[in-house]
C-alpha positions as CSV (number, residue, x, y, z in Angstrom):
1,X,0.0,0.0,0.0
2,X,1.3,3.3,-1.2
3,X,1.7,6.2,1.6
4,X,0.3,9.1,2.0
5,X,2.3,11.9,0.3
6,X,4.5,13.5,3.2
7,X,4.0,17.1,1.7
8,X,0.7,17.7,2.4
9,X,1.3,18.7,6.0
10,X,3.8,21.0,5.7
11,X,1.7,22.7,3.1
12,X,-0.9,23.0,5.9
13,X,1.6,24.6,7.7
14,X,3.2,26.8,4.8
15,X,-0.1,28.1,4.5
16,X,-0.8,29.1,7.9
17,X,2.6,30.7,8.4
18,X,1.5,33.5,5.7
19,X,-1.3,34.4,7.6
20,X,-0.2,38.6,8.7
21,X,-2.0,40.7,11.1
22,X,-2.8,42.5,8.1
23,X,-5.8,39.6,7.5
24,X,-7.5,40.5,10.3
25,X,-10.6,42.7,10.5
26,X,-10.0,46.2,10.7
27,X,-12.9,47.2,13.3
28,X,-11.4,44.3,15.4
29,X,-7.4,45.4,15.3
30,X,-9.1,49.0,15.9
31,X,-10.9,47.8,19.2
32,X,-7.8,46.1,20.4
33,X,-5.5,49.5,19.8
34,X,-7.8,51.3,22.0
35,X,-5.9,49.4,25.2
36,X,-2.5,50.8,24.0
37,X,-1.2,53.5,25.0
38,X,-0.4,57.1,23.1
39,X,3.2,55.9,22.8
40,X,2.4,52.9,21.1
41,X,-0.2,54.2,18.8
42,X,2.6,56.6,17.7
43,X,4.4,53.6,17.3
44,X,2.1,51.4,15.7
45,X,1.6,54.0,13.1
46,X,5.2,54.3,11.9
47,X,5.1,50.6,11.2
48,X,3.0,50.4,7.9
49,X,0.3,52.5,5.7
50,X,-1.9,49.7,6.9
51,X,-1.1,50.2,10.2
52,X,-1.2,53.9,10.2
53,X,-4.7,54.0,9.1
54,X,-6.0,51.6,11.9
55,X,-4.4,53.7,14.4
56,X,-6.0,56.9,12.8
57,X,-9.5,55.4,13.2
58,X,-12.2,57.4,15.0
59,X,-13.6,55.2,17.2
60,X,-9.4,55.1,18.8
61,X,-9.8,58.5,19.4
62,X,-13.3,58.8,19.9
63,X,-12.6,56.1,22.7
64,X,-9.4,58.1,24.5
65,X,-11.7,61.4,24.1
66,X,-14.4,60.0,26.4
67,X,-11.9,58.4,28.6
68,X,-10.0,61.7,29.0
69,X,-12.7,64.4,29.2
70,X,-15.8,62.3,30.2
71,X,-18.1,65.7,30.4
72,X,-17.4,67.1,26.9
73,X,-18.8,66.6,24.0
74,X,-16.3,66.5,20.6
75,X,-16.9,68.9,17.9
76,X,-16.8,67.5,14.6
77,X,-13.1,69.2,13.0
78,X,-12.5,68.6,9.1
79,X,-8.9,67.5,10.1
80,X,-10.1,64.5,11.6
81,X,-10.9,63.1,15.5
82,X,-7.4,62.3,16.3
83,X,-6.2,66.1,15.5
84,X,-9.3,67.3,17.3
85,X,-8.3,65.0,20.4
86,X,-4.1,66.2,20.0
87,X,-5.5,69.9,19.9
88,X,-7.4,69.7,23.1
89,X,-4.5,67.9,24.2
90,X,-1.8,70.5,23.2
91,X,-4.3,73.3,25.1
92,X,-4.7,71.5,28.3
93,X,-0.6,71.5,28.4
94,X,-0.3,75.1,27.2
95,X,-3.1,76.0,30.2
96,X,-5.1,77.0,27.4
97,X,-9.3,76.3,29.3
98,X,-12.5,77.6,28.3
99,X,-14.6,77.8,31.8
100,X,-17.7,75.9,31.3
101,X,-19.5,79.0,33.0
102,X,-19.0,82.2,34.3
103,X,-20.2,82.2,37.8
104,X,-21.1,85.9,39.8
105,X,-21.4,85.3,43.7
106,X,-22.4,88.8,45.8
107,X,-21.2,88.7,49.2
108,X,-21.2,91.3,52.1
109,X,-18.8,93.7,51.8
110,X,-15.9,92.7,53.6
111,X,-12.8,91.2,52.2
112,X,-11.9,87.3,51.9
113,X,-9.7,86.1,54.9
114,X,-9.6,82.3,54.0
115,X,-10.6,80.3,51.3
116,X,-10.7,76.4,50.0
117,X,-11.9,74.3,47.6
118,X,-12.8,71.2,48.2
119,X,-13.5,69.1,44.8
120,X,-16.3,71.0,43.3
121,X,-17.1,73.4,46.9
122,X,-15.8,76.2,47.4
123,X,-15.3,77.5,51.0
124,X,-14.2,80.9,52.2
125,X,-14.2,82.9,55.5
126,X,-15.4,86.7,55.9
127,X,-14.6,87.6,59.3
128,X,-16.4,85.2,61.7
129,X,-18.6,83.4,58.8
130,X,-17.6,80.8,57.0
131,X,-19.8,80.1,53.7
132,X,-19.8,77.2,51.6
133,X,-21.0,77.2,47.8
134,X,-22.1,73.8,46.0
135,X,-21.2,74.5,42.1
136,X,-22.3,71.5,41.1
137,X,-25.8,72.2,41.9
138,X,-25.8,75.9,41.9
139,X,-27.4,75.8,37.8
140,X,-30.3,74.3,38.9
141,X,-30.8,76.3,42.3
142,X,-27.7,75.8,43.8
143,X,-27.1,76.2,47.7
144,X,-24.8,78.9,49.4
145,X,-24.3,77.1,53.0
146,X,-23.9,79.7,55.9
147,X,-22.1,78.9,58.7
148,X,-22.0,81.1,61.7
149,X,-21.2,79.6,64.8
150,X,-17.8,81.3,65.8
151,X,-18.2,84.3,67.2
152,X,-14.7,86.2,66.4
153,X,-12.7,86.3,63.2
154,X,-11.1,83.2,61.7
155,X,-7.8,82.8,62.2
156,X,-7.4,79.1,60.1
157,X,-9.1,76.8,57.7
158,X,-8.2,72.9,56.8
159,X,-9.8,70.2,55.5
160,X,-9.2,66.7,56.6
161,X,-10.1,63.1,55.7
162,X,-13.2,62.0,57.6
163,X,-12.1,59.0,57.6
164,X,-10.1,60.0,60.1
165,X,-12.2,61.2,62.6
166,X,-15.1,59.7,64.5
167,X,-18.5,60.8,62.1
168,X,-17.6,58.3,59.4
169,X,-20.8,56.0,58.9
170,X,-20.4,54.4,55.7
171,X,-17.8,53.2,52.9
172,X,-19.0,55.7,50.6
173,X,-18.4,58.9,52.9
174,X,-14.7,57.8,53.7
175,X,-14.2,59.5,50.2
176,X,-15.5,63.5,51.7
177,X,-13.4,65.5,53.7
178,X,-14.2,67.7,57.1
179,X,-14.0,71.4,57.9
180,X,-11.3,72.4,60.9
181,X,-11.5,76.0,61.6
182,X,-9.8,77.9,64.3
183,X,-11.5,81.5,65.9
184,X,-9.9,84.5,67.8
185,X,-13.1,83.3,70.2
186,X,-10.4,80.4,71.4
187,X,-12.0,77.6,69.6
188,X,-11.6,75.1,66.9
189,X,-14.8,73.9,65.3
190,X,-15.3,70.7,63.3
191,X,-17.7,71.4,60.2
192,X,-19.6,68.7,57.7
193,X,-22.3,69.0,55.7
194,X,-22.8,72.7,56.5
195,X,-23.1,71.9,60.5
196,X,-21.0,71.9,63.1
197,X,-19.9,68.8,65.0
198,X,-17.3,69.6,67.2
199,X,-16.2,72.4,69.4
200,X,-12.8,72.2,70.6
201,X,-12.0,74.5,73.5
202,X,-9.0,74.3,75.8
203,X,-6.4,77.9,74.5
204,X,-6.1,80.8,76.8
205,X,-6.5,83.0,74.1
206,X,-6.9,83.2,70.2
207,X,-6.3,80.1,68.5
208,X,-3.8,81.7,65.7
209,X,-3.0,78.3,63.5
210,X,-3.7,74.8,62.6
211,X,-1.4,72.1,61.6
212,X,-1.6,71.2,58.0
213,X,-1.7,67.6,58.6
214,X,-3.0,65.0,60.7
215,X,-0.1,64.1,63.5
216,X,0.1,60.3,64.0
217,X,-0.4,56.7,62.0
218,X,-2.4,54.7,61.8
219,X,-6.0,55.5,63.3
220,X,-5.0,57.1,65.7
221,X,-4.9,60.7,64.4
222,X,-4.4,64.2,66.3
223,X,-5.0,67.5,65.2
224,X,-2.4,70.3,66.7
225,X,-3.3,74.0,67.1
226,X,-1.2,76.9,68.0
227,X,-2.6,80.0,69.9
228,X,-1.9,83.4,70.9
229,X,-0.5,81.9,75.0
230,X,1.9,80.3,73.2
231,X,1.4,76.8,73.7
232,X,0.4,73.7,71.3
233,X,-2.3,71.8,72.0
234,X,-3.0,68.4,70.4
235,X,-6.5,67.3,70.1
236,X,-7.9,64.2,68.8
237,X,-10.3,63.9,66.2
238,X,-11.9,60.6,66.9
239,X,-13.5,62.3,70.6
240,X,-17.1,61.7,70.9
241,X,-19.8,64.3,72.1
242,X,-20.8,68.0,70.2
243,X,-18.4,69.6,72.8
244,X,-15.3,67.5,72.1
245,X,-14.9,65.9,75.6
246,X,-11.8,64.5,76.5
247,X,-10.5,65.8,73.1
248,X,-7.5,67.8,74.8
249,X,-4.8,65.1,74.5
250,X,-1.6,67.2,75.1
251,X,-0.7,70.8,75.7
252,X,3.3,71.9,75.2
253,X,5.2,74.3,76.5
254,X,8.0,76.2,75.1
255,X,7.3,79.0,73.1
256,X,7.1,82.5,74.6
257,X,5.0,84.5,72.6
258,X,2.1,83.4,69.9
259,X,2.7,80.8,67.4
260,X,2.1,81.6,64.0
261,X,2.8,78.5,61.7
262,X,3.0,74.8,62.5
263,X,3.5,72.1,59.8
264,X,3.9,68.1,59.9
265,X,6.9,66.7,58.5
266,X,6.4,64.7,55.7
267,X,9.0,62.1,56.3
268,X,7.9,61.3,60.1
269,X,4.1,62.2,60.6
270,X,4.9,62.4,64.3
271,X,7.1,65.4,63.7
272,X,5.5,68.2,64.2
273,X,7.2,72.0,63.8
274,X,6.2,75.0,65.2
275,X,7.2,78.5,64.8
276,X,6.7,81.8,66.7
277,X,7.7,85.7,66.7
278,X,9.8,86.9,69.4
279,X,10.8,90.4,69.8
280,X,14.0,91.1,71.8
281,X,15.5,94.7,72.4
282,X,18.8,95.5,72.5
283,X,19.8,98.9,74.5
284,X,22.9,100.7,73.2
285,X,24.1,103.4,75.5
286,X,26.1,106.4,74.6
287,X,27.5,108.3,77.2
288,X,28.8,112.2,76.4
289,X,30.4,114.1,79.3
290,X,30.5,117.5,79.0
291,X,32.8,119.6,81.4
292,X,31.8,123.0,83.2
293,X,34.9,125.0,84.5
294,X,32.8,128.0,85.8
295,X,32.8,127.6,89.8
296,X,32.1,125.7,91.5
297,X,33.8,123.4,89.7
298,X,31.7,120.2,88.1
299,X,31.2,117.6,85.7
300,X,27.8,118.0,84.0
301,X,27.4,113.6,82.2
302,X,24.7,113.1,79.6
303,X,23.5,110.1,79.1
304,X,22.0,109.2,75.6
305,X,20.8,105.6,74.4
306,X,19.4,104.3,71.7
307,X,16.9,101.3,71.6
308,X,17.3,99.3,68.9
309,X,14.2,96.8,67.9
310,X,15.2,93.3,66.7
311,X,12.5,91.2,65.4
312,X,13.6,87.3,65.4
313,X,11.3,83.6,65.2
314,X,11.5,81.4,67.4
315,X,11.0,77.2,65.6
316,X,11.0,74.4,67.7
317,X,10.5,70.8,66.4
318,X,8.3,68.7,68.7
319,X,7.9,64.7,68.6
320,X,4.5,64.2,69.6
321,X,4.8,60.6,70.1
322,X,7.0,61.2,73.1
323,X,4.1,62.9,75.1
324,X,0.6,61.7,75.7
325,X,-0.2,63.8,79.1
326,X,-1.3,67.3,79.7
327,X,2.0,70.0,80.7
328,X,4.5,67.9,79.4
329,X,6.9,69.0,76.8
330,X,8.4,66.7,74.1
331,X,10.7,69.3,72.2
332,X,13.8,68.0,70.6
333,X,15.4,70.6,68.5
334,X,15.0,74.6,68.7
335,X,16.5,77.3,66.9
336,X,16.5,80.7,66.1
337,X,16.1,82.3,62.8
338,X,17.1,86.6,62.6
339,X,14.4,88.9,60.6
């Protein structure tokens, strides 16, 4: 019996090795570029004509478009939907943005001492109010929140995690953010959803600052505030009750005169550094004696001295993890910086 010829196999085979990518649907390869990236797109379209044109296809562009700017709508461009996409590209790098409305917000007259934004809020202080406007819902009614609860000017505003705090209720609202403020009426306020939830008291005077982190890791968090009697006070976020019970966790001693700046370090979230203005005056005395020869016979001294003012600050560096009770100090570096 004769065998089968041996060739037909590797025919099979021959044929199936000059199968190219260039066979293959061109809707299909265009649905698979749209998971590469803007570098290889460039790329892919330096590798043939065919290539080129499946990388220049709308429904790439059209794709990254929506991706990239989910809220606008494409205007058709005679150059094509890639140059349309690389133009709004080239303007968002060149700061080149058309505002998607022009916004006119009448206050009282008095001028802005603070102001945030937090996403799509934005939050600013007038002297003792604080008021809080929603833009995304402000076209169809929108909502100016006033908030009126301290009863001096405010001296600081910062906005925190809340999941980091105590009012946290659900998975979805770890993603918002809470409202510190500090007061000239010596107290710190906790603010969400246009209401206040916390009143921190515990200064013997103004509250001047706020640190601009939470000290601490972990969940354990603390807030530190520097006031106008020249101590820093840590508080912790987490304290039940409106009135912030058993908030006060430390109070440290050191500076002589009000703080005006605190920050976290970045490297050590336990680090905290404070700073504060201290005046010193320096007394240079000239004496001038002046002799009288008429009799009787005296000296006649004048004395003549000049005060000189030099203004200086005062930074300390505090490791907060070092202290956990009330009067107890946990600085370990200070300097001195002239001007």
């Amino acid at each position: 019996m004769a065998e089968p010829p041996a060739s037909q196999p590797q025919t099979a085979t021959a044929e199936a090795a000059t199968t190219k990518i260039t066979d293959l649907d061109e809707d299909s390869l265009a649905h698979c570029a749209t998971y590469l990236s803007l570098q290889d797109l460039s790329n892919l379209a330096m590798t043939s004509k065919f290539l080129k044109k499946i990388a220049y296809s709308d429904s790439i562009w059209l794709h990254r478009f929506s991706l990239r700017w989910p809220l606008e709508m494409l205007s058709s461009s005679s150059s094509g939907v890639r140059q349309a996409y690389l133009d709004w590209r080239t303007a968002l790098h060149q700061f080149k943005f058309a505002d998607p409305f022009v916004l006119d917000l009448y206050t009282e007259a008095r001028h802005f001492d603070h102001i945030l934004l937090d996403k799509n809020d934005i939050i600013f202080s007038q002297g003792s109010i604080i008021r809080m406007m929603k833009t995304d819902s402000f076209l169809s009614g929108g909502s100016l929140v006033r908030m009126s609860d301290h009863n001096a000017r405010i001296t600081c505003m910062r906005l925190f995690p809340l999941n980091e705090t105590s009012l946290v209720r659900s998975e979805i609202q770890r993603e918002e953010n809470v409202l510190v403020t500090s007061s000239c009426d010596h107290s710190i306020r906790l603010w969400w959803k246009g209401a206040c939830h916390r009143c921190f008291r515990g200064h013997n005077g103004a509250v001047s600052t706020l640190s601009d982190k939470l000290l601490g890791a972990g969940g354990v968090k603390v807030l530190a505030s520097g006031g106008e009697d020249g101590t820093v006070r840590l508080w912790s976020l987490s304290s039940s009750g409106k009135r912030g019970q058993q908030a006060l966790k430390a109070t440290l001693y050191g500076h002589q005169k009000p703080v005006s700046l605190m920050s976290v370090a970045g490297h050590k979230p336990s680090l905290l550094v404070t700073m504060s203005r201290d005046s010193k005056v320096s007394c240079l005395a000239f004496f001038l004696s002046i002799h009288f020869l008429t009799p009787p016979e005296f000296y006649f001294h004048v004395c003549t001295r000049i005060f000189l003012n030099s203004w200086g600050s005062q930074v300390r560096v505090w490791d907060t993890n070092t202290s956990s009770a009330v009067r107890s100090s946990c600085c370990v570096g200070m300097t001195s910086l002239p001007g």
